[in-house]
BADORO-996574 format. One line per field, with one value per residue (C-alpha): x negated, y, z; residue in three letters; residue number from 0. Coordinates in Angstrom, 3 decimals. Each point is the difference from the previous one (the first is absolute). Example, Ala and Ser with C-alpha at 12.3 -4.5 7.8 and 13.67 -1.06 7.14 Angstrom:
BEGIN
x	c(-12.300, -1.370)
y	c(-4.500, 3.440)
z	c(7.800, -0.660)
torfi	c(ALA, SER)
domar	c(0, 1)
***
This chain:
BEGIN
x	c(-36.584, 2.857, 3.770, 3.558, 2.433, 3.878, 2.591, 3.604, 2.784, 3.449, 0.653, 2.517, 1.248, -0.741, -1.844, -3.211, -0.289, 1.103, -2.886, -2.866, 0.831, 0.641, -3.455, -1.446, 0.909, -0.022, -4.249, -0.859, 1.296, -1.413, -3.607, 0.385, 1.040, -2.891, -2.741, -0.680, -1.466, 0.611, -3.534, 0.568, 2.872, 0.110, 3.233, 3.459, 3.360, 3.486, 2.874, 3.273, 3.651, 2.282, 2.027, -3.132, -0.570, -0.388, -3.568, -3.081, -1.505, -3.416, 0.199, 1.442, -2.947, -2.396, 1.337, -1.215, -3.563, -1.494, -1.244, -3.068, 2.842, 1.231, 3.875, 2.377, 4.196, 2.258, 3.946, 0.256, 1.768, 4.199, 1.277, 3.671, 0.845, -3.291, -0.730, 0.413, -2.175, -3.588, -3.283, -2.608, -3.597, -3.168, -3.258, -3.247, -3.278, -3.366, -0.853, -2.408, 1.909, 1.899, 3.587, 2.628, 1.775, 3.238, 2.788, 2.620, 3.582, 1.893, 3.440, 2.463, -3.054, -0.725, 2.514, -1.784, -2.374, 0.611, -2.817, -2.423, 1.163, -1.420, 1.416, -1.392)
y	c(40.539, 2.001, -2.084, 0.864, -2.570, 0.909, -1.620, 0.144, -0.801, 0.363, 0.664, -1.524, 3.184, 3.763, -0.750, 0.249, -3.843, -0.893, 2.645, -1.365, -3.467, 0.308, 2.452, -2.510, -3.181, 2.014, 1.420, -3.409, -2.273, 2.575, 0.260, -4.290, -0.366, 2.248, -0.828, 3.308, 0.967, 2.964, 1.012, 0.316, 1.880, 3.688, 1.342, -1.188, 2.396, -1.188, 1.077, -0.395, 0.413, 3.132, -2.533, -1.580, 3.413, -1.498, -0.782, 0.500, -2.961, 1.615, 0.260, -3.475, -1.778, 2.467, -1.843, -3.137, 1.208, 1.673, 2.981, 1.277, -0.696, 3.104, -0.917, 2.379, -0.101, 2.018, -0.188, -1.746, 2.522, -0.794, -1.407, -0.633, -3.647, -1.055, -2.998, 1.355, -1.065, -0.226, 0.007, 0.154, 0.030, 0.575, -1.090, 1.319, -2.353, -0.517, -3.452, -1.763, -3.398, -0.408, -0.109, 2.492, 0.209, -1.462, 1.679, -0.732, 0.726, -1.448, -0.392, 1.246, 2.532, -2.337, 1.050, 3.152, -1.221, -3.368, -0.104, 0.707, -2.346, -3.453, -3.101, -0.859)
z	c(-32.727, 1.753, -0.798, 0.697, 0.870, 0.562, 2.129, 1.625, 1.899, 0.793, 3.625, 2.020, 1.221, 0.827, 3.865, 1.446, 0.377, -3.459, -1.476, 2.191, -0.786, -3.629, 0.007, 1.693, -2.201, -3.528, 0.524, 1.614, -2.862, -2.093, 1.212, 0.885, -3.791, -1.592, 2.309, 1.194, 3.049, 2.764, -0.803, -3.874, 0.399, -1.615, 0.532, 0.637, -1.293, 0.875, -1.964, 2.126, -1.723, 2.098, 1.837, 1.808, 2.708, 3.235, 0.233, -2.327, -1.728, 0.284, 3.814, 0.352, -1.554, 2.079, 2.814, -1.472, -0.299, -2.833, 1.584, -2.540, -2.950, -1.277, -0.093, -1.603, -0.268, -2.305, -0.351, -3.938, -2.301, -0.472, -2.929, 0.260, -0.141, 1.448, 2.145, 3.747, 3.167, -2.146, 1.203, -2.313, 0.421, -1.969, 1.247, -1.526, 0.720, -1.208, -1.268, -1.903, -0.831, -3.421, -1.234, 0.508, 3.288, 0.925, 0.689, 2.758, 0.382, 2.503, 1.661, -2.753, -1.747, -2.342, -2.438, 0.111, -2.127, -1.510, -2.244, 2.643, 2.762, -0.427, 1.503, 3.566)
torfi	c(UNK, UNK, UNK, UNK, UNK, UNK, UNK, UNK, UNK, UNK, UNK, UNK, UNK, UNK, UNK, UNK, UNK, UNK, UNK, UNK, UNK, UNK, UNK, UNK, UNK, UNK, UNK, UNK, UNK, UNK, UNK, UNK, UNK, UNK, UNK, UNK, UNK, UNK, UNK, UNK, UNK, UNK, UNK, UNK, UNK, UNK, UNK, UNK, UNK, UNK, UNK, UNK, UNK, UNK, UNK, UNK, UNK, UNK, UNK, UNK, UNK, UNK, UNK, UNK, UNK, UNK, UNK, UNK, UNK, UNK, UNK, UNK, UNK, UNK, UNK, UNK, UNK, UNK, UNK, UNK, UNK, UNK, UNK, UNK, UNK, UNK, UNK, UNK, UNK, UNK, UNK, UNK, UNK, UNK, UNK, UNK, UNK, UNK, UNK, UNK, UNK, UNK, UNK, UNK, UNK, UNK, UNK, UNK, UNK, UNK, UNK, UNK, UNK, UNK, UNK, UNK, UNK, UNK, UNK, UNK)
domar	c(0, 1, 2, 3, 4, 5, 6, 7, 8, 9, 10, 11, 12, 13, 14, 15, 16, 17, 18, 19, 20, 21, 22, 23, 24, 25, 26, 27, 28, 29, 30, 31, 32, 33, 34, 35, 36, 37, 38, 39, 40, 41, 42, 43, 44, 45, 46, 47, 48, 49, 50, 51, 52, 53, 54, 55, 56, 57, 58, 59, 60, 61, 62, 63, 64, 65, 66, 67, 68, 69, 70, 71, 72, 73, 74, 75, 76, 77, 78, 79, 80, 81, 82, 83, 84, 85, 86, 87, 88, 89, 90, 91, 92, 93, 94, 95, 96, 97, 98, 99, 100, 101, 102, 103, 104, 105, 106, 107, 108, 109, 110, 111, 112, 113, 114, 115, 116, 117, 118, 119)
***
């Protein structure tokens, strides 16, 4: 059965180092969290707010592996007043275990979506 789990974080700040690490921390928790596997991995799309342009999310996590995962990044559409430095992710998998998939926002996201975010 093919899933979708979403995640995010806020990012320290606008830098190359800041985006790998936060890439980094946000997929691993995420995959860690929902059991999911490299292998069972369909697609991954990052979202990134228009103050995070210093380094793609897509091509930070490609340097961490996942090199048959189609990985994907677009700039997330403005909406005045919106939270700034957000990374979002959404990570399509195949799995046959039951129960929905959990969310994770992290670092300041969670307010993003308090009725998704679980406490850890």
């Amino acid at each position: 059965m093919v899933k979708a789990v979403r995640g995010a974080i806020k990012v320290k700040c606008n830098s190359m180092e800041s985006i790998k690490f936060s890439t980094k921390r946000l997929v691993g928790i995420l995959l860690s969290e929902n059991s999911i596997g490299e292998d069972s991995i369909v697609s991954i799309i990052f979202s990134v707010t228009k103050d995070l342009n210093t380094y793609n999310p897509a091509t930070a996590l490609r340097t961490a592996g996942f090199a048959e995962v189609p990985l994907f990044c677009v700039q997330e559409a403005f909406i005045e007043k919106q939270a700034s430095l957000i990374l979002r992710v959404l990570v399509t998998y195949n799995s046959e275990s039951p129960g929905k998939p959990l969310p994770v926002y992290l670092d300041g996201a969670e307010n993003l979506r308090p009725d998704l975010n679980l406490q850890r």
